[in-house]
C-alpha positions in Angstrom: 9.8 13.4 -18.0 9.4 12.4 -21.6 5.7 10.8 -22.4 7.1 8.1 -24.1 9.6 7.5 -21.4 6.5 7.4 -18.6 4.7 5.3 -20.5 7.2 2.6 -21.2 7.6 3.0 -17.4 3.8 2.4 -16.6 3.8 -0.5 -18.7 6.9 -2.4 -17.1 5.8 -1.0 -13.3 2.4 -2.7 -14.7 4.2 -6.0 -15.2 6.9 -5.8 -11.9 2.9 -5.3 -10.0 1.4 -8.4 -11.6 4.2 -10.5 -10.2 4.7 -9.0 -6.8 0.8 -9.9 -7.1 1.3 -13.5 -8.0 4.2 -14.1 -5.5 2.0 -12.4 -2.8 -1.1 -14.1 -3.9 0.8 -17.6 -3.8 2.6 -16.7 -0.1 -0.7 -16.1 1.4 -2.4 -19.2 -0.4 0.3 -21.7 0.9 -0.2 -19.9 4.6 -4.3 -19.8 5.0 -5.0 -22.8 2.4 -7.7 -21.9 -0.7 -11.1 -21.8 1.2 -11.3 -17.9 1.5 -9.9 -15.8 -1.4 -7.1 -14.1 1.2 -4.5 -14.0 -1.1 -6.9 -11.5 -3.0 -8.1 -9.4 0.0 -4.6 -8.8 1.3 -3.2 -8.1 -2.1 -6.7 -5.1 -2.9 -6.3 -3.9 0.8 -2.7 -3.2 0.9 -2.8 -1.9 -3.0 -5.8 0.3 -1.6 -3.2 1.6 1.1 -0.3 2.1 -1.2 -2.3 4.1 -3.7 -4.1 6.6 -0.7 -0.5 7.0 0.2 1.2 8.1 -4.0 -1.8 10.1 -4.4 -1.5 12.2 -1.4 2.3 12.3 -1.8 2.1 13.7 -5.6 -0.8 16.5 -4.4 1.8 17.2 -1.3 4.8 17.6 -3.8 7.0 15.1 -2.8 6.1 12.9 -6.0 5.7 14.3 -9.5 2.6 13.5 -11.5 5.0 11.3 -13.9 5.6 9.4 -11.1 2.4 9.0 -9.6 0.9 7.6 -12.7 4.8 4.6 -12.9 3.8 3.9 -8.9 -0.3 4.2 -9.3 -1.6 3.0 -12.5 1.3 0.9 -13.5 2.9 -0.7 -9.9 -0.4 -0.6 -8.4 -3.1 -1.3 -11.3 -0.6 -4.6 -12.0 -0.6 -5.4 -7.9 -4.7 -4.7 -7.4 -7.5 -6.9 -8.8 -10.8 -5.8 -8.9 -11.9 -8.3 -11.6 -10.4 -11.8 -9.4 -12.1 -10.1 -6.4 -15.6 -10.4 -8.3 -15.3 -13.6 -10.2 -14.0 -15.2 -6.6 -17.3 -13.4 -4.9 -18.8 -15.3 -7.9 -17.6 -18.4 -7.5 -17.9 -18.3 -3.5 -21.8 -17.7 -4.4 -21.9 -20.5 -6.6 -21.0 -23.0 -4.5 -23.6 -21.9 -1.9 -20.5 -20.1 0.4 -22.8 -16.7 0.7 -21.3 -15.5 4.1 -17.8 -15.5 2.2 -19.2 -14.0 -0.3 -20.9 -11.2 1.4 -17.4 -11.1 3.2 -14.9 -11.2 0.4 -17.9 -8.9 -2.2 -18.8 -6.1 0.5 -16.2 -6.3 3.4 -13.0 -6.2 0.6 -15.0 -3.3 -0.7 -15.3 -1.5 2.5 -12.2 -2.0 4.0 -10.2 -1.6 0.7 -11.9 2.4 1.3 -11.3 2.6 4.9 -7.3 1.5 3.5 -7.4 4.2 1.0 -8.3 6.9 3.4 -5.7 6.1 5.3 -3.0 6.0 3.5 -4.3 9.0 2.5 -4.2 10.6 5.4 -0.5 9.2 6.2 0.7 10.2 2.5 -1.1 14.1 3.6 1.0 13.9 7.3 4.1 12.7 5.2 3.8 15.7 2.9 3.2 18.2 5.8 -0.3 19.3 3.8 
């Protein structure tokens, strides 16, 4: 595929992920309420999932590199959010709420891993690697 052509890809796939983010983000909120940043969790656990699964997909074969980067770092790096996760670990800290906190910080952290390797290991069964 034409550079060019995969970058102007990344970018929109970029934008399509911030939304599906938002509207994802705003389901879960309206469901659980604000007190716990959920919205956030399921949104980096599931992207953590999606992204095990491309990348062991594209080293299988069944996805081309040019596609790995439109559905990773563009569909994905718009979905996932690293930097909400630790401003709303932050905030969870300053308003005394450290068992969230340690929850949303370290638990999103290890289970956003534990998410990765399996998709990863689904993607691998998938590509028959």
């Amino acid at each position: 595929m034409n550079p060019l052509l995969v970058a102007l890809l990344v970018a929109v796939s970029g934008g399509v992920g911030s939304v599906v983010r938002f509207v994802v983000d705003s389901a879960v909120r309206a469901r659980f309420g604000t007190a716990y940043p959920w919205g956030t969790t399921v949104i980096n656990v599931s992207g953590s999932f999606l992204l095990g699964l491309v990348t062991a997909l594209a080293l299988g074969a069944l996805l081309s590199a040019d596609w790995r980067f439109v559905l990773g770092t563009g569909l994905l790096g718009g979905y996932t959010t690293f930097s909400t996760a630790s401003f709303e670990t932050v905030r969870l800290v300053q308003v005394g709420r450290y068992g969230p906190a340690l929850a949303n910080g370290l638990g999103m952290l290890v289970l956003s891993v534990a998410l990765a390797a399996l998709g990863f290991w689904v993607g691998t069964l998938m590509a028959g690697s």
